[in-house]
N, CA and C of each residue as an Amber inpcrd file, in Angstrom:
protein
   129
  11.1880000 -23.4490000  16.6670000  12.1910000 -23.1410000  17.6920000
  11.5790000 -22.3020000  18.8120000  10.5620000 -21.4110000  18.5330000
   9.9130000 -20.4100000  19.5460000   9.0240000 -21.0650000  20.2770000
   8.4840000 -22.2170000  19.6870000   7.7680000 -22.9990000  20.5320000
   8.3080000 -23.9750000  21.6310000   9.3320000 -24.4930000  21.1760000
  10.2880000 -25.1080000  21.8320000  10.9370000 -24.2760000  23.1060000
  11.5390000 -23.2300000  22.8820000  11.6630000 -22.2540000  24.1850000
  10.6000000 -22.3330000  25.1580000   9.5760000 -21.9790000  24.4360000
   7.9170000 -21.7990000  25.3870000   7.6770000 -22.8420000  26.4750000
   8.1570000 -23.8550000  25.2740000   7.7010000 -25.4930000  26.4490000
   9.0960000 -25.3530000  27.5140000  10.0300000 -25.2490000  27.4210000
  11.1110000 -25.4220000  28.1480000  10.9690000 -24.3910000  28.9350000
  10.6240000 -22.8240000  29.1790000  10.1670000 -22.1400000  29.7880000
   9.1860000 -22.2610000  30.8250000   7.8190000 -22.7930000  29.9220000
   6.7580000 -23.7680000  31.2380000   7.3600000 -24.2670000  31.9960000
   8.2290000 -25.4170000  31.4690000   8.2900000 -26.3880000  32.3400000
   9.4250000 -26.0110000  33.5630000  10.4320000 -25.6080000  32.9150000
  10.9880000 -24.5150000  34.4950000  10.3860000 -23.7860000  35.2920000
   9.8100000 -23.3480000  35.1070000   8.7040000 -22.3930000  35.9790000
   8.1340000 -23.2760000  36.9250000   7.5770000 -24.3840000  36.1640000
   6.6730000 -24.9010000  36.8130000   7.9890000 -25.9290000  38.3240000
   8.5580000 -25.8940000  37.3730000   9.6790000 -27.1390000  38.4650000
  10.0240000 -25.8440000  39.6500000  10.0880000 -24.5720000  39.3220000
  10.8650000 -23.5710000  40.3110000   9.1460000 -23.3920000  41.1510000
   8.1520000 -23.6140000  41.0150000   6.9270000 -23.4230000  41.8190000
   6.7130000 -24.1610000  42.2660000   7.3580000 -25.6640000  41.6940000
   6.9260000 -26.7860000  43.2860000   8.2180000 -26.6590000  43.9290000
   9.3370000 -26.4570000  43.3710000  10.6630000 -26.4850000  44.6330000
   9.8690000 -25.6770000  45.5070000   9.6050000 -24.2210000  45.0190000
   9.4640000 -22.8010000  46.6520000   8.0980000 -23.4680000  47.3030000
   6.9530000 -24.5070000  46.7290000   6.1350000 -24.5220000  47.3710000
   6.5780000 -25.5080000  48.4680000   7.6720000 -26.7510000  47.9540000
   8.2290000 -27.9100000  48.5170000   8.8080000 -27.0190000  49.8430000
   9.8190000 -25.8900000  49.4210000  10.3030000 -25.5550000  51.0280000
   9.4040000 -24.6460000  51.9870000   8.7930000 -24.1240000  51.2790000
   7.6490000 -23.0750000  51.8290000   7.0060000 -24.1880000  52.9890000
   6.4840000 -25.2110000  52.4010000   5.4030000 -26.3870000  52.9140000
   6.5900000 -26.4660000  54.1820000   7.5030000 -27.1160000  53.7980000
   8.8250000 -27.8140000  54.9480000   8.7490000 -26.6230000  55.9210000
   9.0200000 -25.3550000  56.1010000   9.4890000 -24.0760000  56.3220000
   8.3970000 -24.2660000  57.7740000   7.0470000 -24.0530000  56.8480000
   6.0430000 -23.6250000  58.0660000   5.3140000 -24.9540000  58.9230000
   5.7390000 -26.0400000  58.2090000   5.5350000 -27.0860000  59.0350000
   6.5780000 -27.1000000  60.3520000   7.8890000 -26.9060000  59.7570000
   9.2850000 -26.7130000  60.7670000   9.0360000 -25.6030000  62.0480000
   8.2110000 -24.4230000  61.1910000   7.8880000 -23.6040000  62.5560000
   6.7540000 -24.1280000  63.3540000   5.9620000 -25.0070000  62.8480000
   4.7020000 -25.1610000  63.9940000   4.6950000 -26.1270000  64.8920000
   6.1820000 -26.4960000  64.5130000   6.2640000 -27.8890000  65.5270000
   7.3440000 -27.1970000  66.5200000   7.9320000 -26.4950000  66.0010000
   8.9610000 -25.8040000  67.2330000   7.9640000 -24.6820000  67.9570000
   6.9650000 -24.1860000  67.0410000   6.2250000 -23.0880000  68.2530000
   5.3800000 -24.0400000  69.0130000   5.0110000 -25.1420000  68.3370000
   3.9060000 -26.3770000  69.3640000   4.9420000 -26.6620000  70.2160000
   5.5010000 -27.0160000  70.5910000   6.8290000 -27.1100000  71.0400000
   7.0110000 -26.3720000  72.2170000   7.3710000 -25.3470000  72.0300000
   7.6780000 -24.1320000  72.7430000   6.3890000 -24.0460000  73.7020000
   5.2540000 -23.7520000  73.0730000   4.1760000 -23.4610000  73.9470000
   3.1320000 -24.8440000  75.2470000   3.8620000 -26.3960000  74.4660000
   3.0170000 -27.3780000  75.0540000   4.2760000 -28.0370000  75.3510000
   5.0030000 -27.7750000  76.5130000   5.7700000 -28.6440000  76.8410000
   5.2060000 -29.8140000  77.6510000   6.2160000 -30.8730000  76.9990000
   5.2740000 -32.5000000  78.0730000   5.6180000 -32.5240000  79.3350000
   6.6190000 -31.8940000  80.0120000   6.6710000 -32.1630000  80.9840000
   5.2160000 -32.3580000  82.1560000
């Protein structure tokens, strides 16, 4: 049974470290296109 926790423990962890890396990634991609943006307008 203690082992069983352990694995189910990993494996949440691991699912909650790619979600924050998934929005982290989205997050600072989202800012570099609005500061590219901001700073290189096409006109």
């Amino acid at each position: 049974m203690e082992t069983f926790l352990e694995l189910i423990r990993e494996i949440s962890k691991g699912i909650v470290r790619e979600i924050a890396a998934h929005v982290f990634r989205k997050n600072v991609l989202d800012n570099k296109k609005t500061t590219q943006r901001v700073l290189h307008p096409k006109n």
